[in-house]
C-alpha positions as CSV (number, residue, x, y, z in Angstrom):
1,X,-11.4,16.6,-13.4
2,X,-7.5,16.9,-13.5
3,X,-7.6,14.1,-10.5
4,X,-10.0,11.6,-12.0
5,X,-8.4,11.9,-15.4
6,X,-5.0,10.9,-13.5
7,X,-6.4,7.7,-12.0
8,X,-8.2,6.7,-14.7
9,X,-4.8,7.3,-16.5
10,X,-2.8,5.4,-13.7
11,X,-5.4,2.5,-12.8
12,X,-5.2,1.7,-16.9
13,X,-2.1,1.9,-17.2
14,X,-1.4,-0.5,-13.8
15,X,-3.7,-2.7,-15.8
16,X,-1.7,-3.0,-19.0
17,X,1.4,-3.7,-16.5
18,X,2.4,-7.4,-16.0
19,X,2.8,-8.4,-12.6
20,X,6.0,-9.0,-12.5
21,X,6.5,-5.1,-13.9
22,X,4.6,-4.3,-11.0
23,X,5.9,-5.9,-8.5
24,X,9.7,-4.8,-9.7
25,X,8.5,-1.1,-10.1
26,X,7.1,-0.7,-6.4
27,X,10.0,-2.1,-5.2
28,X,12.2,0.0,-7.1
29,X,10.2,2.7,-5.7
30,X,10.4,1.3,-2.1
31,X,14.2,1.4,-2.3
32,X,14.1,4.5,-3.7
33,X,12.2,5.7,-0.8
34,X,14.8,4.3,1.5
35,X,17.7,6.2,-0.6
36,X,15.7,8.8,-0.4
37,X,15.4,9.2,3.1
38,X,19.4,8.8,4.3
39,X,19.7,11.7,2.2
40,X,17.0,13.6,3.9
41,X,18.8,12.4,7.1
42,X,22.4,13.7,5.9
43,X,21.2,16.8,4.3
44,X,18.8,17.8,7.4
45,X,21.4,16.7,9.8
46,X,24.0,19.3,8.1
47,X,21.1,22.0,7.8
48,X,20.8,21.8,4.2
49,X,16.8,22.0,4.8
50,X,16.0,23.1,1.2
51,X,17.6,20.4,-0.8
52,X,15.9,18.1,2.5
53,X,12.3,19.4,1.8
54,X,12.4,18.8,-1.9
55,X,13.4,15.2,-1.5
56,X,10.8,14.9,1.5
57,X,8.0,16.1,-1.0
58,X,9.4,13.7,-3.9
59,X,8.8,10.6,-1.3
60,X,5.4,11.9,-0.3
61,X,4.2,11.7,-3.9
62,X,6.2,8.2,-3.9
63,X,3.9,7.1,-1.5
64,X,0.7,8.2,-3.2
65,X,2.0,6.5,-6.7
66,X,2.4,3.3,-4.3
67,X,-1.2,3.3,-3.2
68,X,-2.0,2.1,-7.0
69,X,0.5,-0.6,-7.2
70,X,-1.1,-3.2,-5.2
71,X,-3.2,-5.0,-7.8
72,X,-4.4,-8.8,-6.6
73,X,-2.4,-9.9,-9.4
74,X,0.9,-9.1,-7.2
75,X,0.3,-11.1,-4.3
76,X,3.3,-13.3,-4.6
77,X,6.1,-14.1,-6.9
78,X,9.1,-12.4,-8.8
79,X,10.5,-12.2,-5.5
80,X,7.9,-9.8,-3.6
81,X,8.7,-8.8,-0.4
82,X,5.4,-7.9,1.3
83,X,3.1,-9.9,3.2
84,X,-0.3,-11.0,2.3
85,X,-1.8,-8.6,5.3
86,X,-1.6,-6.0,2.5
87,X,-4.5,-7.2,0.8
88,X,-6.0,-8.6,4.2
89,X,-5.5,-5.4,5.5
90,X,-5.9,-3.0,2.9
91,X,-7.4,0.0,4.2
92,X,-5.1,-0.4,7.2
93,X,-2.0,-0.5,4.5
94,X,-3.2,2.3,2.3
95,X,-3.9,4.4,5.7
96,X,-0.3,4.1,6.0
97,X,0.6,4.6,2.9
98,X,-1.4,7.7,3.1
99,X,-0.4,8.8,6.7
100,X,3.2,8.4,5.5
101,X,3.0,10.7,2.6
102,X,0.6,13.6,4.7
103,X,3.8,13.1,7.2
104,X,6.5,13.9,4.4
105,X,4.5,17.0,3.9
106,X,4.3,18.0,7.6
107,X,8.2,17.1,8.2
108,X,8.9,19.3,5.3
109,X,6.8,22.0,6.9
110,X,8.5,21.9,10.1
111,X,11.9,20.4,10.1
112,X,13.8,23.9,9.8
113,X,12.0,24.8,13.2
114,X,12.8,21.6,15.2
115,X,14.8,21.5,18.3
116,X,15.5,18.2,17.4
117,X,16.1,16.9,13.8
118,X,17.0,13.7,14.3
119,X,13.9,13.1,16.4
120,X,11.7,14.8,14.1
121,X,12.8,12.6,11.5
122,X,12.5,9.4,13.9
123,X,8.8,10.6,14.1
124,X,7.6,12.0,11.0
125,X,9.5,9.4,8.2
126,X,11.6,6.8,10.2
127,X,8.6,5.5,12.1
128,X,6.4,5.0,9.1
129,X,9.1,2.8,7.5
130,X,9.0,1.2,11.0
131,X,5.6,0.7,10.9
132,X,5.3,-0.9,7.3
133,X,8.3,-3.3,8.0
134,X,7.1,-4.7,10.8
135,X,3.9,-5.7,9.7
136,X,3.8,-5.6,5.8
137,X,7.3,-6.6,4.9
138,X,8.5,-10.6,4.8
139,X,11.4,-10.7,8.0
140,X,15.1,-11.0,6.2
């Protein structure tokens, strides 16, 4: 009940949003994300896995708010940054949105037992940003 109350809540409130609010909210999220993850980097990278986990957790529910701020109304303008494959491809794109947060949650759940932190990262958050770049993200 909680859940469906939440996207009713979140799909409403998307739909009040201008698209230009929109598109400057998920990219303030995006970069958020990014900021996000040099300080998992730093802080795992030092062994400072608690503070690490609790920022890894914050970007997986990042990822799930980003799911909902894809509306057609955001398809270009106020300089967005993301291709039209997102709505051409949007099962694909939300997989990755998904499989992005589900990994934030497994590196968070592992990364104190790694052999190898900086690979674990590479894998688990790194690659997804990869991923999203290089297929959903206009080249710079």
């Amino acid at each position: 009940m909680f859940l469906l109350i939440s996207i009713l809540i979140t799909t409403q409130a998307h739909s009040e949003q201008s698209a230009e609010d929109i598109i400057k909210n998920r990219k303030a999220l995006f970069s958020k994300n990014y900021n996000t993850a040099k300080k998992v980097q730093s802080l795992s990278s030092s062994g400072d896995f608690d503070a690490a986990q609790k920022l890894m957790l914050q970007m997986s529910e990042n990822y799930k708010t980003l799911l909902e701020m894809f509306p057609d109304n955001t398809k270009e303008g106020f300089k967005t940054e993301v291709t039209s494959l997102v709505w051409e491809e949007k099962d694909k794109f939300n997989s990755l949105m998904e499989k992005s947060s589900n990994d934030m949650i497994e590196l968070a759940s592992v990364i104190e037992e790694t052999d190898n932190v900086r690979g674990t990262l590479g894998q688990l958050m790194w690659g997804n940003c990869k991923a999203c770049h290089s297929k959903y993200r206009v080249e710079h």
